[in-house]
Structures are given as C-alpha cells and as structure tokens.
C-alpha positions, 0 to 999 in steps of 0.5 A, spaced: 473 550 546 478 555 549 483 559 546 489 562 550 497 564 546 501 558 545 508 560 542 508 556 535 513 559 530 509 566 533 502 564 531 497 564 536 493 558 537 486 556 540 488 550 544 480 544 543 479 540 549 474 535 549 468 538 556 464 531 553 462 526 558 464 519 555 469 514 555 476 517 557 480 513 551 474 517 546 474 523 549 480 529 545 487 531 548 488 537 548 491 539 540 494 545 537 489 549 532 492 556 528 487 561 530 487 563 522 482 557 522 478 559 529 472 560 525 471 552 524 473 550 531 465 547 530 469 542 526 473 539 532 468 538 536 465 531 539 459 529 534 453 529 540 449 523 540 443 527 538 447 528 531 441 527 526 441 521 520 446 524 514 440 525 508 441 521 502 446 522 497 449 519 490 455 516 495 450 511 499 452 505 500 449 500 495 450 492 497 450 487 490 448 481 491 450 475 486 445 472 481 441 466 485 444 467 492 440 470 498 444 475 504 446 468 510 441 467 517 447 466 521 447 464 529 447 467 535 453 467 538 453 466 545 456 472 550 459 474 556 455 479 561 460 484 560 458 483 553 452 483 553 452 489 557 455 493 552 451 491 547 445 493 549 448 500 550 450 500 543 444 499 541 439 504 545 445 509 543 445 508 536 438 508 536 437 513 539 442 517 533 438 513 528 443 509 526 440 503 527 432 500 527 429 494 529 428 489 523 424 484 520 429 482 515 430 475 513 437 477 513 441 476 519 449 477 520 451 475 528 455 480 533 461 478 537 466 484 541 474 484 540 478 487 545 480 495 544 487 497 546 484 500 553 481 494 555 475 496 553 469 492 548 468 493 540 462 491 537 463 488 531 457 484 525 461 478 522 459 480 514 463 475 512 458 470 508 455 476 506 461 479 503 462 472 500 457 473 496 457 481 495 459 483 488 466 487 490 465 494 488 472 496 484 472 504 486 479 503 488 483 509 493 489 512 490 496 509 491 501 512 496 507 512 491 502 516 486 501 521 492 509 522 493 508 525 486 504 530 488 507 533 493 513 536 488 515 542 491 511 542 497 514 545 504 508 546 509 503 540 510 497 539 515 494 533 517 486 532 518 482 526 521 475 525 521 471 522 525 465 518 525 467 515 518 462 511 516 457 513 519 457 520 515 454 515 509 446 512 509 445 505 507 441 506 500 434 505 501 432 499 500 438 495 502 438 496 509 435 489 511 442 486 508 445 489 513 440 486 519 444 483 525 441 478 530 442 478 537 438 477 544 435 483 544 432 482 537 434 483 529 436 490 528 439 494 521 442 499 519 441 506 516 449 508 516 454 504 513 457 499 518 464 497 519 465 490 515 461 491 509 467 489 503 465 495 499 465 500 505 472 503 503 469 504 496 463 508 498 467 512 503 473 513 498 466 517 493 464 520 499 471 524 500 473 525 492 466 528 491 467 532 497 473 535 496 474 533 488 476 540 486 482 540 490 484 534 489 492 532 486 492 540 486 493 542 494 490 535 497 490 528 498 484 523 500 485 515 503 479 514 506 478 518 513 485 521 512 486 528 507 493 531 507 494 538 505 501 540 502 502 548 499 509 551 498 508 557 502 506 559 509 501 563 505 497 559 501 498 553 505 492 558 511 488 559 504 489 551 502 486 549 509 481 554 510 478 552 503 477 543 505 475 546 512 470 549 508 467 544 504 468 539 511 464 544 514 459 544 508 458 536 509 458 536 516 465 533 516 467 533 523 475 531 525 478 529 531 483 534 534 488 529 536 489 525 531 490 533 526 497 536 525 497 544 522 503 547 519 509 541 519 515 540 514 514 532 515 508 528 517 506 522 518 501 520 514 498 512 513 504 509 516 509 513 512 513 520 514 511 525 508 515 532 508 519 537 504 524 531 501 519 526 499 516 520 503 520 515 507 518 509 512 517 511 519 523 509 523 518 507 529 513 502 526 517 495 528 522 490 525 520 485 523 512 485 522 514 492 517 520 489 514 517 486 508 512 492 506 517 497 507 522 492 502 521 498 496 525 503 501 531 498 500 535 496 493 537 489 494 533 487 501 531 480 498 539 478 499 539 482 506 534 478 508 535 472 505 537 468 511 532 471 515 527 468 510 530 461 510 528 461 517 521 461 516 522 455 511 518 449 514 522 444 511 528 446 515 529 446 523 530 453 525 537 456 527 539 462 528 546 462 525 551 467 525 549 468 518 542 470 520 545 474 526 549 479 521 543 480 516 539 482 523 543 487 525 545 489 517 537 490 516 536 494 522 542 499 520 538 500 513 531 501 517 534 507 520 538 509 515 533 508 510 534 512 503 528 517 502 524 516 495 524 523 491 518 526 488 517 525 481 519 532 478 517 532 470 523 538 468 528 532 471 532 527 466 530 520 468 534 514 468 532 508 468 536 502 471 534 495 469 537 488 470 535 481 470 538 475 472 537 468 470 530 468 474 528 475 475 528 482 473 529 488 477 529 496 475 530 504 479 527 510 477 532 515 478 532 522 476 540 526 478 539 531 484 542 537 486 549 535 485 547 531 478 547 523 482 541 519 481 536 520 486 531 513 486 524 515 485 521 508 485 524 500 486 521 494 483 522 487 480 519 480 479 519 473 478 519 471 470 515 466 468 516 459 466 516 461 459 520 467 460 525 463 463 527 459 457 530 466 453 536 468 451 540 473 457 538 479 452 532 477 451 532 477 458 534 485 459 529 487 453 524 484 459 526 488 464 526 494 459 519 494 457 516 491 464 520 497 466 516 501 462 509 498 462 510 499 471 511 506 470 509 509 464 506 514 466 512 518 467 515 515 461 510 517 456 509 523 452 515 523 447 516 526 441 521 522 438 518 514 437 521 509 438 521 504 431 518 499 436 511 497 437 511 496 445 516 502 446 512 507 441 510 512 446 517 513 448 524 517 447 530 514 450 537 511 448 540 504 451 547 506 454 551 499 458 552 499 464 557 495 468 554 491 473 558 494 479 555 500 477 548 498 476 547 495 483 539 497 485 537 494 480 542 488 480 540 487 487 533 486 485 534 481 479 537 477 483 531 476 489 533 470 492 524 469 494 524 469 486 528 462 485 523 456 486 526 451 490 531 447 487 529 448 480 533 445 475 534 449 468 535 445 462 541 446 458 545 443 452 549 437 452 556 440 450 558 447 449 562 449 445 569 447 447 567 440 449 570 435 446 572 441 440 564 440 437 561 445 435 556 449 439 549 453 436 544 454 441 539 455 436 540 449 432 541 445 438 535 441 440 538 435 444 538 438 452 537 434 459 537 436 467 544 438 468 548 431 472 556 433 473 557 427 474 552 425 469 557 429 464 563 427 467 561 420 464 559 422 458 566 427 457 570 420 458 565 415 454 565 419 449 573 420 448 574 413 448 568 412 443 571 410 436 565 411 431 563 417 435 570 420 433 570 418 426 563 421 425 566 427 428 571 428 423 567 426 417 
C-alpha cells in the first residue's frame, strides 16, 4: 500500500495496489482511497491463502432437506486436461485455506467449469438435484425500490465491495457432508459456503444485516456483498464510513479496492445509477436484454414496445416492419432520456393516479416537486382476472383504486380521517376525476397490450339500448352471446321483419 497526494476535491488520497502474485484478471487496479479512511487500508488488501477458517456463528449455513428424501450421488463428468489441471489446483489451495476436506459422504454433487470473461476456467458444483429437495429458505434481501426511500436527502454516497463472500460463512456442523462433490481425484466437502447452494443469498443477507444492522435504513444498505452508504453532508458522510469500516474490520470483512467509490454524488449500484435526484436506469446496460426489467422507469412502455413484442411471437414470421422500426428507435430515444424516479419524501402531498382499461389496471405514485408538477415515485399495473373482467367499468377504477393501495401502502397508511370503507379504513384521500388526457401514465399502463390474451372474445348483451327501440338494463339482462357482427347484422334484419316479435314489443 502506498499513499501518495492525488488531487481529488483537495483530499489527499492513499492510492492501493495489489503487490499479490496471481492471476492478472484478480489481481486489484489501482483505486482512490480518502486518506480519512487510511487506518483501515487492511481492509483493502488481497485475503492470503493462508487466511484461517472463519469460526461459527448464528449466520452458518444450514441445508434442510425435505421429509423422506436423501442429498443425490450423482456422476462424475468427463474433463478436459485444462480442466483437470485447474481442478486440482482448486483443490490443493482450498485445502490448504481449509475451505474444503476430503470426505466419506454418502452424498456427492459432480464438478464441471464455465468459461470467465478472461479465458480463464470456474469451477462450478452442480447442486441442482440437491437444491431441488432443499427446503428454500425465505430470509428475502431488500428490494431496490424500498431502498430508493432511504436515500431522501442523501448528497455524498460511497460504495463498498466484499470480496471473498461466501467464503466469510462456515457450513453448520453437521452438515457439511450434503455439500460433498466427486471428482477423480476423490469426494471432498465443504466447510465454507459454496456457490450454488439455493439458500446461500439468504445466509449471506443474515450475515450482512446482523453485521451492520445498527446502521442499516439510517446511513446504510445492504444486498448481499454490495453496502451503500449515503450521508447529507461531507462531514457525516467520513463519520458514516469510518463507522461500517469498522465493524467490517470487527468481522474481517475484506473489499475489493477497484470494485469501491468514496465520495460521489451518483453511483452505480445493482445495475442502477443512485444519487442526489434518486435512481435512474444505467444508460450503459444494453438495449434489448434490459428493456423489459427496466419497463418501470417508463409509463406506457407496453404500447411502445408492442410491436417489437409481436416479433417474438412464434405464431407469426418475423418482419421488421416500419412499425417495428419506429418503436425501435422511439424506445432507444426514452432509454436515454429515461425519466428518474423521485424518492419518496413523507412531508410531500401524494397523488395517486390510476386507470383501468377493459383487461388491465395501471397507477402512478406521484408527489409535486419544486415547481408544484407531479414527480413519479413508482409505476405499476396488471392483468385483471377472469372474474374481474366481467365488472362494470367503475368497478373496474375502484380495482385499480384498492390494488393501488394495497401496492404501496406503506406510503399510504397512517391517516387520521378513516375512510367509511372497510379495504381503505387505513387511509385519508379525496377521489377527484381526471380526463384522460391528463392521466396518461397510468392510462398507458391499463392499456398494456402483453395484458390482452390472444383473440379473447368478451361476451356482451344481445341489444343495446337503442336497438330496435328495447329497452336496455345490464343488470336484468341474462341473454349474452360472443360478439358476431354479422351475426347481428342478421338478428337486426330478421327482427325488423318479425310480426309477433313486433307485436310483443308493443304489448
């Protein structure tokens, strides 16, 4: 580690840079560490192969297995000399680390190797059958969209990356013969967590939140190996940082230098950009393999899209049509130009727009921003139901009401007037009509065209009122069919023509 003056908004900065033999592609670029944080360089260092076993803690992974089945024996797969090679390198370093044993498991998963970007080989335990009987463990990570609360207010954030992960959290005792895995050179098993394992991102999660849970929501958020921190001043934010080093350093949590930021206004963080405006979609991730996770960043991408959609439709040849062409281009143009969703601030009025359509409902979170003009928060829609689509229209926008509030109560709730209605009592709000021109987000996302099954067919009344002067009520009418234009052309004609039709009419 050597520290040197680095100009950076006129804080001196130690500059780390991996002296550790190894491969290349591992081996730490050379990254920007604020001298305020110098005291835990340690931290940034690459872990020796020496490092000792972690000791077991309340986080150690556990593997349930379901009543009445066995962990699988599966086959050895057949390797190439590069791979063999490889492998047994792998085993004599892990080894020697102890993150591994040889074993007399009944158990025994088989090894292949999947190519790294660099050329290079990983090894990789194929746990599937095990996973498949493995009871699944729900300790869920936090969702990203109740992260972009967090960071209301929020000027200066800062970046950290362990390395290392799953290897920081032991294998309960007892249980790591479930993890055995076969290869030529004998059965070995694990004593760290290995990659694979179905409930690994759930014990990993434990680990970080009980690490860090002090911090957690007030300064800090945690997904797996990836911990933001976010402060509203300069000041607080070098206090904030010291204080999760620290209780890193406590654990012997070690980061990888060129995968941290210190002291930036935006950064990028699970494939979004997060920073002083909220959290918008990283205009470098690509086009199309993106487009559709991204599909909450833009009100009314379902109709842009649509026929790019009708592409990958198998019953239909593939023609890029002019149609296709315009959609291409417009959904590039709003990629770039995405709209950024605010953060939720509890002091702000909300306003919550909703729409349905006849096979859909759509709503917008929205709060006013400086000028007083609605700021989306969040976008959502879906597909009613079989029976829902049989409601009344306002039914309908009384569906896309209540599930809009159901989505996001948790900025909703908490009101001081009840609402005379038993799914709304935890809220105050006044309905007010909007035209909808004026209501386009969540017009857009009622109207999804994914949403419409293929060539559904809607039953409706024979006549209407104004046909053949009958009257009309929807509510007594228990005649329907298929709708049939010329069917009812036919009926219209035939029924015009009809004497004792006409003469009932009359009576």
């Amino acid at each position: 580690m050597q520290e040197r003056e680095r100009p950076s908004q006129g804080r001196r900065e130690v500059c780390a840079t991996s002296t550790e033999p190894g491969d290349p592609a591992q081996a730490p670029s050379p990254t920007s560490i604020p001298v305020e944080y110098k005291e835990y360089e340690q931290l940034f260092r690459k872990a020796p192969i020496s490092e000792a076993l972690p000791k077991h803690q309340t986080w150690d992974h556990v593997i349930p297995i379901e009543e009445g089945k066995s962990p699988p024996f599966g086959p050895l797969y057949q390797l190439s000399e590069k791979e063999l090679k490889v492998l047994k390198e792998y085993i004599d370093d892990n080894l020697k680390t102890g993150h591994i044993r040889p074993s007399t498991s009944s158990a025994g998963s088989p090894v292949l190797f999947v190519p790294k970007k660099d050329g290079s080989l990983r090894l990789c335990v194929n746990y599937r059958p095990l996973n498949n009987i493995t009871v699944k463990d729900r300790y869920a990570p936090p969702l990203l969209h109740e992260m972009n609360d967090r960071f209301q207010g929020a000027k200066i954030f800062t970046k950290l990356d362990l390395q290392g992960a799953y290897a920081l959290v032991r294998i309960k005792a007892g249980e790591e013969w479930k993890t055995a895995f076969r290869t030529r050179y004998g059965l070995f098993e694990y004593q760290v967590m290995p990659f694979g394992l179905t409930n690994a991102p759930a014990s990993f999660q434990r680990l970080m939140n009980d690490t860090l849970h002090e911090y957690l929501d007030v300064f800090t958020v945690v997904y797996l190996d990836d911990i933001l921190v976010y402060s509203k001043t300069e000041e607080e934010h070098v206090e904030h940082v010291k204080l999760v080093l620290a209780k890193l350093k406590a654990r012997q949590l070690l980061l990888k230098p060129e995968k941290c930021d210190f002291h930036k206004q935006e950064v990028e963080f699970l494939g979004h950009l997060v920073g002083t405006k909220g959290v918008r979609m990283d205009p470098k991730k690509a086009f199309l393999g993106f487009a559709n996770f991204y599909r909450r960043f833009i009100a009314g991408y379902s109709k842009i899209a649509q026929p790019l959609t009708e592409l990958t439709r198998k019953d239909l040849a593939f023609n890029w049509s002019d149609k296709a062409e315009a959609a291409f281009q417009e959904l590039k143009t709003k990629f770039t130009e995405a709209p950024i969703l605010a953060t939720f601030d509890p002091k702000k009025k909300i306003i919550l727009e909703t729409d349905s359509s006849d096979f859909a409902i759509g709503a917008c979170l929205n709060q006013p921003d400086e000028s007083g003009k609605p700021k989306p928060i969040a976008y959502y829609s879906r597909k009613l139901s079989p029976a829902e689509l049989n409601y009344d229209i306002h039914d309908k926008e009384l569906i896309a009401i209540v599930i809009a509030f159901e989505q996001w109560r948790v900025y909703l709730e908490g009101s001081t007037y009840p609402v005379q209605a038993e799914t709304l009592a935890a809220y105050n709000f006044t309905i007010a009509y909007r035209k909808g021109s004026d209501n386009a987000r969540a017009d857009a996302l009622s109207r999804r065209t994914d949403y419409i099954g293929p060539k559904e067919e809607r039953p409706r009344a024979i006549l209407k009122e104004t046909d053949a002067g009958m009257q009309y009520n929807e509510l007594l009418a228990t005649i329907a069919m298929v709708e049939d234009s010329e069917l009812e052309e036919r009926l219209k004609k035939a029924y015009a023509t009809d004497t004792q039709a006409c003469n009932t009419t009359s009576y």
